[in-house]
C-alpha positions in Angstrom: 11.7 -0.3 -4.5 14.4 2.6 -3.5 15.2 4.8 -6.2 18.0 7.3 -5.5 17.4 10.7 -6.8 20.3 11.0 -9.1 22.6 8.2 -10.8 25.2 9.0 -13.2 25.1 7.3 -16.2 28.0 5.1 -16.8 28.5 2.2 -18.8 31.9 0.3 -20.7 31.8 3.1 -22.8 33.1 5.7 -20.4 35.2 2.5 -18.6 36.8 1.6 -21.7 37.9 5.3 -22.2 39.3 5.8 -18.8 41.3 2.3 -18.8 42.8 3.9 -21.9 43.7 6.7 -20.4 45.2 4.8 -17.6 47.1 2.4 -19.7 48.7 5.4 -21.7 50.4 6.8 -18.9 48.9 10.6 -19.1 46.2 10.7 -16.5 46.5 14.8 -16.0 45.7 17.2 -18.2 47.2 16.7 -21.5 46.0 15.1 -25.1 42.4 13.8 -23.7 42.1 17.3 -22.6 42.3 19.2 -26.0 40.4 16.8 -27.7 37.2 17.2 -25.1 37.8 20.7 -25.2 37.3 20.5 -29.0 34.9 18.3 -29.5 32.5 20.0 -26.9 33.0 23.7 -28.3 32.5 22.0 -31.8 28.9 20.3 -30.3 27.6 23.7 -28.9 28.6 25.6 -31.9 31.2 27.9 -29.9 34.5 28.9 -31.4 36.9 28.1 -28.2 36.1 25.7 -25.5 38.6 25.7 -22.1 38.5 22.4 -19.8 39.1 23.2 -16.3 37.9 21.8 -12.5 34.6 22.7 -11.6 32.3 24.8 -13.3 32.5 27.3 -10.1 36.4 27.5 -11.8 34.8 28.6 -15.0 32.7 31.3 -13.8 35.9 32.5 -11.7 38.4 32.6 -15.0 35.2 34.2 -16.7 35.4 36.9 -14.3 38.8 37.4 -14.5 38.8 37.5 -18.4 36.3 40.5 -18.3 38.3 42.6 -15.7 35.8 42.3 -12.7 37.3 44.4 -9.5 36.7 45.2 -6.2 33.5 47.3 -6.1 32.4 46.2 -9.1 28.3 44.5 -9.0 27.2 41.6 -11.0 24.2 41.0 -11.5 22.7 37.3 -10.8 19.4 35.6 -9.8 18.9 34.5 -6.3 17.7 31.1 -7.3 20.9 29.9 -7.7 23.5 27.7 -6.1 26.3 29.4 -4.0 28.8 29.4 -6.2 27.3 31.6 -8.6 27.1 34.3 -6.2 30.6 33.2 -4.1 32.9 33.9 -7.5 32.1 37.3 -7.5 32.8 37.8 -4.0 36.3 36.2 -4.9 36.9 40.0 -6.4 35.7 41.9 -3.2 32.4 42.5 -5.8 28.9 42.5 -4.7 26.5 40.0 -5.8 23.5 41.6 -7.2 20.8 39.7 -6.2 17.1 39.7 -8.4 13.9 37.7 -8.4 13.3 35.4 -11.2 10.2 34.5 -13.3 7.5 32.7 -10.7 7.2 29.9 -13.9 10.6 29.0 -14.9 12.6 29.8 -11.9 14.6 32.0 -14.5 16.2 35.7 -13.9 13.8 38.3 -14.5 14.6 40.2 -17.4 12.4 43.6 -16.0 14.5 43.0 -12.2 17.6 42.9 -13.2 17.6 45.9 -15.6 15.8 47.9 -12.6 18.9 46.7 -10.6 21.6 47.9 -12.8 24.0 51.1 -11.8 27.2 52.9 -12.9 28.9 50.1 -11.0 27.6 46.9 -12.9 29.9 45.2 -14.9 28.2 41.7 -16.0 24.8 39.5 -15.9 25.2 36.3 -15.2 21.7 34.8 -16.0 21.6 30.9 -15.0 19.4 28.4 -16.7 17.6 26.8 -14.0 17.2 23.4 -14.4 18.1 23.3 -18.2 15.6 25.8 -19.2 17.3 28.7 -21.0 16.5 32.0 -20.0 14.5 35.0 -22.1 18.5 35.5 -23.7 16.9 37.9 -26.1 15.7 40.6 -23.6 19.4 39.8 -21.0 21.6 40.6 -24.4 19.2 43.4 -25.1 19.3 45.4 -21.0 23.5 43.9 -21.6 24.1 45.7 -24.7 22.2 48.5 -24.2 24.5 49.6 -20.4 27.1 48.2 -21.6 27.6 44.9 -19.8 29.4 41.8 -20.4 27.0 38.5 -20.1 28.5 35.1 -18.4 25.6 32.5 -18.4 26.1 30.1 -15.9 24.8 26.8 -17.5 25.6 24.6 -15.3 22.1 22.7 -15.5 21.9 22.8 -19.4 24.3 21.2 -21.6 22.5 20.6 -24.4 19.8 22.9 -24.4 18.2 25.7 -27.4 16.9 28.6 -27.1 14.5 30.6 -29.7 13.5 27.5 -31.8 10.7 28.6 -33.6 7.2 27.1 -32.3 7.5 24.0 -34.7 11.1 23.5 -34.8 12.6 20.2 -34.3 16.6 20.4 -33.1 18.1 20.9 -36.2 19.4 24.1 -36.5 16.7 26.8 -36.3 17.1 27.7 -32.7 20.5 28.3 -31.0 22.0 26.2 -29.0 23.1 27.3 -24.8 27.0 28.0 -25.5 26.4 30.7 -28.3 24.1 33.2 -26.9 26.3 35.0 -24.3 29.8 36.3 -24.0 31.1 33.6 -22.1 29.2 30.2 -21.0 29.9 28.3 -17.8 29.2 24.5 -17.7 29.7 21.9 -14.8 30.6 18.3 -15.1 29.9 17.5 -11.7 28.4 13.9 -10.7 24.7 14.8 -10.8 24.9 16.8 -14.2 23.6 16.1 -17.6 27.5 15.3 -19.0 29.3 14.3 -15.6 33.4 13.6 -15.3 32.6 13.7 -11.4 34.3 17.1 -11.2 34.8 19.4 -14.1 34.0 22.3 -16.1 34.0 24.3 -19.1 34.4 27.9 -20.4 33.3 28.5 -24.1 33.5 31.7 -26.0 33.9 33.0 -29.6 36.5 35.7 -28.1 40.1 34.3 -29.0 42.0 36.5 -26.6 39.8 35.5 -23.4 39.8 31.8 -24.6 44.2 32.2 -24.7 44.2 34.4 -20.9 41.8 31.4 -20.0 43.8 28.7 -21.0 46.7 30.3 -19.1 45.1 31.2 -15.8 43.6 27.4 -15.5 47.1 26.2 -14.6 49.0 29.0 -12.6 49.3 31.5 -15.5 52.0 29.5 -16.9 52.6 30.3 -20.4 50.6 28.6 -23.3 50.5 24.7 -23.7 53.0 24.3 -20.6 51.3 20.9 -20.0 53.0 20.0 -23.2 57.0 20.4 -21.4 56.2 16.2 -20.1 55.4 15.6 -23.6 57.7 15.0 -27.1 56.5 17.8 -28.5 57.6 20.6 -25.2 60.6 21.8 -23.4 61.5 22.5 -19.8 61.3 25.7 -20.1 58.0 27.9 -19.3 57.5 31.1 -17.9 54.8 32.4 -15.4 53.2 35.5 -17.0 50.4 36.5 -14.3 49.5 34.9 -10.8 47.2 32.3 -12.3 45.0 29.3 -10.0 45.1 25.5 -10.0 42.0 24.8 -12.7 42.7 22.3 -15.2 41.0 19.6 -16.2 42.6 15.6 -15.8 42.1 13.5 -18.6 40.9 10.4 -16.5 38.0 13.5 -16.4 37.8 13.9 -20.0 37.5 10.3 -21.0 34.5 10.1 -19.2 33.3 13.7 -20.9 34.5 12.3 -24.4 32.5 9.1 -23.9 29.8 10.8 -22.5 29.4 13.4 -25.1 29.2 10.6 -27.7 25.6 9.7 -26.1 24.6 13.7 -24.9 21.5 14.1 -26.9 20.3 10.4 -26.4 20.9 11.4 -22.7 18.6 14.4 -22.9 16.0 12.7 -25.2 15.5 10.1 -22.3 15.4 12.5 -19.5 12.7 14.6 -21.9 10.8 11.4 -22.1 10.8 10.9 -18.6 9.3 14.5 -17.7 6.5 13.9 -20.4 5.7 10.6 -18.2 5.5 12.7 -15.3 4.0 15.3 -16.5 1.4 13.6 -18.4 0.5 11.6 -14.7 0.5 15.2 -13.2 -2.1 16.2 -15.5 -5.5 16.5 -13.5 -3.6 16.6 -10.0 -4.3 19.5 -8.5 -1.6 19.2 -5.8 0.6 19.3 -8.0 1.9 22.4 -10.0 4.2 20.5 -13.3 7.1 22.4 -15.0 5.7 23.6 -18.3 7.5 22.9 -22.0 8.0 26.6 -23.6 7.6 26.4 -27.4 10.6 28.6 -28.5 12.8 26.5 -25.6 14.2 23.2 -25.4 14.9 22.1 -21.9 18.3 19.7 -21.2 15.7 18.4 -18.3 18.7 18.3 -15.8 15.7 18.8 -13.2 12.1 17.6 -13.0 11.0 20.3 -10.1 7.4 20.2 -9.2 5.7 22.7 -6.9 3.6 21.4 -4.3 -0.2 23.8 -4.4 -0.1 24.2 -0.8 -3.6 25.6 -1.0 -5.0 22.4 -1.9 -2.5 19.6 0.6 -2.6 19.1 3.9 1.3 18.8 4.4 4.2 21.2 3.4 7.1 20.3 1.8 9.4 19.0 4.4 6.4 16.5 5.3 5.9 15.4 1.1 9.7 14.7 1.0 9.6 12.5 4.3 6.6 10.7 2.6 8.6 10.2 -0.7 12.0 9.2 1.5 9.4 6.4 3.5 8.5 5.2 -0.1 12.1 4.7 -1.0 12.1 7.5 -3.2 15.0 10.1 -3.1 14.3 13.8 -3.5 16.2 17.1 -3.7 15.6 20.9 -3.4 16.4 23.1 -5.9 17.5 26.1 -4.3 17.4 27.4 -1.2 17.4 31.0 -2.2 20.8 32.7 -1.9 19.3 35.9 -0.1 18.2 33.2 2.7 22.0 31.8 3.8 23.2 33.8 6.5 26.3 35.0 4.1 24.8 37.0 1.9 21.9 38.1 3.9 24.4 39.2 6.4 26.9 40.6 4.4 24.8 42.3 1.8 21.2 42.6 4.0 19.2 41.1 1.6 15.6 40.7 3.0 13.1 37.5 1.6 10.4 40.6 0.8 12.9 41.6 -2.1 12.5 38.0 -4.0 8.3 37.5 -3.8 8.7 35.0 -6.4 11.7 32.6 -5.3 10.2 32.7 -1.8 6.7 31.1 -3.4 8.9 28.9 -5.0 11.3 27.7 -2.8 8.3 27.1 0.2 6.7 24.7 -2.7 9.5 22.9 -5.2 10.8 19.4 -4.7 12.8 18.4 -7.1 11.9 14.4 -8.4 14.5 11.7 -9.7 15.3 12.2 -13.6 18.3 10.4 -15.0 18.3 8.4 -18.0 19.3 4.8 -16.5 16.0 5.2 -14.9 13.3 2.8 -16.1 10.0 2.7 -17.3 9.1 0.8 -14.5 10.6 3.1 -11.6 9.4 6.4 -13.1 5.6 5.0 -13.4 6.0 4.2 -9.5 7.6 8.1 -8.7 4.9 9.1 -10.8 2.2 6.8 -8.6 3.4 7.6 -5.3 3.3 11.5 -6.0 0.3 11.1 -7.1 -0.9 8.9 -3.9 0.9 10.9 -1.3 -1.2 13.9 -2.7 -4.7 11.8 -3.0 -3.8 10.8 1.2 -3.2 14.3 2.1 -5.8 16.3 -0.1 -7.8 18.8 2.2 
């Protein structure tokens, strides 16, 4: 059997939504566009939602909205991917790196208040792998020194956050999109909602959600993509050096089509983790991502954490094991204070991050997409559990 770690889930649906797009001529950004950006605010509860390229684009324009500049800091965990920490290098600002929680891979609420000065401007706390972070205490440090919050949730679309313990999702909690100042999410191939590349800005501020809209496509006035349409003119007017973001609408029928299905999407991929974890349960090799009873997790990744104290093999060695079985795997993160860029150009040292260096030596991340059968995530489940039973101590 070879199971591949991610597939994206596409079926007519998203095919019959892209021919359409084809067959109507406007395969850029243009009427597709609006109506993902709509819909999408409107199914995270946010006021203002803002289409554009890659959710690395997002975090940029986010940025750029609150003013960031050169010496500036921002704040952000080191278990992240690069482009959280690259954007704000974009400004000549420095990338405040902190440890996270050791249990949810999460920014540490007590580390990055400890790292804050009179040059911090922002947080940008990032919900690793869908689970949303302790927002109450990161508003609470952000409001009380003054900083702007830009959650980077690229991993959690749709997610909650401070359901009460026997909440269902209907209402009680709120939803990842509402919390923060601004919220980043990525479209890319391997995410939860996936247009192959794409992103999204939402925010309940009007005038960053406007500057936004105009910076996506080279800070040409408002609704310029409408001058090809009936309803524009050939006349536009650059108002600030803006970038080359915007969003396709080939890329938004796939988000439209694939919104339609977003919370069946995460209910399967929340199945699946119960499977696992519930054939995790009395493996002591095995260390199983944990449910949090005020959180509910958009299960973008099933990461494990190999109790090294009790196998014979390290990581490297389990995933060769899993390849051999046909099984693809995937580690999420290499630490951002370990890449020679930032622990060069900021001399970050792996004794400042105790937490993500225990978990990065230990996490392999496990196939969890919702095409996935029964049938091939009771035989991940088996061979986990029999590469562990072969290489017990």
């Amino acid at each position: 059997m070879q199971i591949p770690f991610h597939k994206p889930y596409i079926t007519e649906e998203e095919i019959a939504e892209v021919v359409d797009s084809l067959r109507s001529g406007w395969i850029t950004m243009g009427p597709k566009t609006m109506r993902f950006e709509t819909e999408f605010a409107a199914c995270v509860g946010a006021r203002h939602g803002v289409a554009v390229s890659s959710c690395t684009a997002a975090l940029h324009l986010a940025l750029k909205a609150i003013g960031l500049q050169a010496g500036d800091e921002v704040i952000i965990p080191t278990m992240t991917f690069t482009a959280t920490g690259e954007v704000v290098c974009y400004f000549g600002a420095k990338p405040v790196m902190v440890d996270v929680e050791e249990e949810s891979g999460n920014i540490n609420a007590v580390a990055a208040e400890r790292a804050i000065t009179e040059r911090t401007r922002a947080i940008i706390p990032v919900h690793f792998g869908g689970l949303p972070c302790d927002m109450d205490s990161i508003m609470s440090l952000a409001r009380k020194h003054g900083l702007y919050v830009i959650e980077d949730a690229a991993h959690a679309f749709p997610a909650w956050y401070g359901l009460s313990s026997d909440a269902k999702i209907d209402g009680l909690g709120r939803m990842v999109g509402t919390i923060g100042d601004m919220t980043c999410f990525s479209f890319y191939a391997t995410k939860t909602l996936a247009t192959g590349e794409g992103g999204m800005v939402v925010t309940g501020n009007e005038e960053w959600a406007e500057r936004l809209r105009t910076l996506r496509l080279h800070g040409i006035s408002k609704d310029a993509w409408k001058r090809y349409s009936g309803e524009g003119s050939w006349y536009y007017e650059v108002v600030e050096a803006g970038y080359k973001y915007n969003m396709t609408d080939i890329q938004a029928s796939l988000g439209l089509a694939q919104l339609r299905k977003g919370e069946w999407m995460r209910r399967r991929r929340e199945e699946i983790a119960r499977r696992y974890t519930e054939a995790f349960r009395h493996l002591d090799g095995i260390i199983a991502p944990r449910e949090q009873k005020d959180r509910t997790s958009a299960w973008h990744l099933y990461v494990i954490r190999l109790n090294l104290e009790v196998l014979r093999i390290d990581r490297a060695k389990f995933i060769e094991e899993m390849k051999a079985r046909g099984i693809g795997t995937s580690v999420h993160f290499i630490p951002l204070h370990r890449h020679p860029f930032y622990r060069d150009s900021f001399g970050y040292e792996a004794s400042q991050f105790p937490h993500a260096e225990w978990i990065f030596d230990r996490s392999v991340s496990l196939p969890i997409y919702p095409g996935m059968t029964d049938t091939e995530v009771n035989y991940v489940a088996d061979q986990v559990v029999e590469v562990c039973g072969r290489w017990k101590r």
